[in-house]
C-alpha positions as CSV (number, residue, x, y, z in Angstrom):
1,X,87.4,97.5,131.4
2,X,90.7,99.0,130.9
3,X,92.2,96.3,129.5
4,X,89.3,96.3,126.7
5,X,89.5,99.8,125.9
6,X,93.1,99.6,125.8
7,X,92.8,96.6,122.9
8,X,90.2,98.9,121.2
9,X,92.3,101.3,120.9
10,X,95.4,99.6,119.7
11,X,93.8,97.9,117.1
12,X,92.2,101.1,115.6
13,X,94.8,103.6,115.8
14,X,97.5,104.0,113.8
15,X,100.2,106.0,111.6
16,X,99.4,107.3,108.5
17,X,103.0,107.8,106.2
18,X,102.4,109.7,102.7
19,X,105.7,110.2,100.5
20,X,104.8,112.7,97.7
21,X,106.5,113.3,94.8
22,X,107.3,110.1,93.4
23,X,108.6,110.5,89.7
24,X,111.3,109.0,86.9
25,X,113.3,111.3,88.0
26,X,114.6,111.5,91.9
27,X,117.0,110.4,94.5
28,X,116.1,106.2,93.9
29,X,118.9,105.6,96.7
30,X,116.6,106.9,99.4
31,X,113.2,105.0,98.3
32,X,115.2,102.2,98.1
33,X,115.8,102.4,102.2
34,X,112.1,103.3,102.4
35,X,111.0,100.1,100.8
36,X,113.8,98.2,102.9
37,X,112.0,99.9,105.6
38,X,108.5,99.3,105.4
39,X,109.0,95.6,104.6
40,X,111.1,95.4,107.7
41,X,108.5,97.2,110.1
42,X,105.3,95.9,108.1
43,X,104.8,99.6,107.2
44,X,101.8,100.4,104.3
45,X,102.4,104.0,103.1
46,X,100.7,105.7,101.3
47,X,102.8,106.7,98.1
48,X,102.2,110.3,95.7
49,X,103.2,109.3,92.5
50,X,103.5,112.1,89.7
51,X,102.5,110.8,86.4
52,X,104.2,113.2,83.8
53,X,106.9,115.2,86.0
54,X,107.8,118.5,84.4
55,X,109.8,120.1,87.1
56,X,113.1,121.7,85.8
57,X,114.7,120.4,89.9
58,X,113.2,117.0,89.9
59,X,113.9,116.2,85.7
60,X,117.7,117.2,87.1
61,X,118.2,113.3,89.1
62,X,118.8,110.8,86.5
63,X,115.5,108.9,85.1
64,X,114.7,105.5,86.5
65,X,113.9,103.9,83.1
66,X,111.8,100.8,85.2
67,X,109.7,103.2,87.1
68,X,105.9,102.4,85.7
69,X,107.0,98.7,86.3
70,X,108.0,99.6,89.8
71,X,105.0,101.5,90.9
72,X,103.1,98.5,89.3
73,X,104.4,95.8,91.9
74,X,103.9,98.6,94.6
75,X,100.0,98.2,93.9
76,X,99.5,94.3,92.7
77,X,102.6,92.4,94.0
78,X,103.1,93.5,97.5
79,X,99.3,94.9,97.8
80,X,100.8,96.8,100.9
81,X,101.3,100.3,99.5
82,X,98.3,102.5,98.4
83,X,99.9,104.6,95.0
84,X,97.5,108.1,94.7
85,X,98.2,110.3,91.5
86,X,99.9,114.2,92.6
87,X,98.2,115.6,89.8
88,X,98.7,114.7,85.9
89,X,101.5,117.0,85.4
90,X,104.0,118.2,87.7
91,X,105.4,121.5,87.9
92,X,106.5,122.7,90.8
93,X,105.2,126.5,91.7
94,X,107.9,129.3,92.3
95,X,105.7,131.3,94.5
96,X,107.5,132.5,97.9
97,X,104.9,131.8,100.6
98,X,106.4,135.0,101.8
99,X,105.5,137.2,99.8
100,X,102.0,135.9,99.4
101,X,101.5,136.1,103.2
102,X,102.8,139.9,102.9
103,X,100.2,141.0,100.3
104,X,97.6,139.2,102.7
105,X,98.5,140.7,105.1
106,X,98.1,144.3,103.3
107,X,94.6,143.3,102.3
């Protein structure tokens, strides 16, 4: 018995991994180890990718001009990562969660 629900539960539990932000324009060195990484441990993340990035910190890493083509084998040659859209275009917000919570709070 406990070596049947043990099995049951192995085989439906899991890890889910989301990376967000996803653009042209980031730190390529360190999805570059990601990939390395989920290929290695048979990892299937589940990747945010921003369609039409407008954020003044994130337009600041240099553009990777084979992106769209990368995101591409992602989906339909590996078939191991699930791409979702973060919204059609990106700007980050400038809102302190600080202050927010403070005029809550004086509500």
């Amino acid at each position: 018995m406990f070596n049947s629900l043990t099995k049951l539960v192995k085989k439906n539990t899991g890890l889910l991994i989301r990376l967000d932000d996803i653009s042209e324009n980031m730190e390529w060195k360190y999805m570059d180890k990601c990939e390395v990484l989920f290929d290695k441990f048979n990892i299937k993340p589940l990747l945010g990718v921003i369609p039409e990035n407008k954020d003044p910190e994130l337009l600041s890493y240099p553009k990777n001009i084979d992106f769209w083509n990368r995101v591409e084998s992602w989906r339909s040659i590996r078939e191991i990562f699930t791409i979702c859209i973060v919204g059609i275009i990106y700007l980050k917000s400038s809102y302190d969660i600080r202050s927010i919570a403070s005029s809550i709070h004086r509500i």
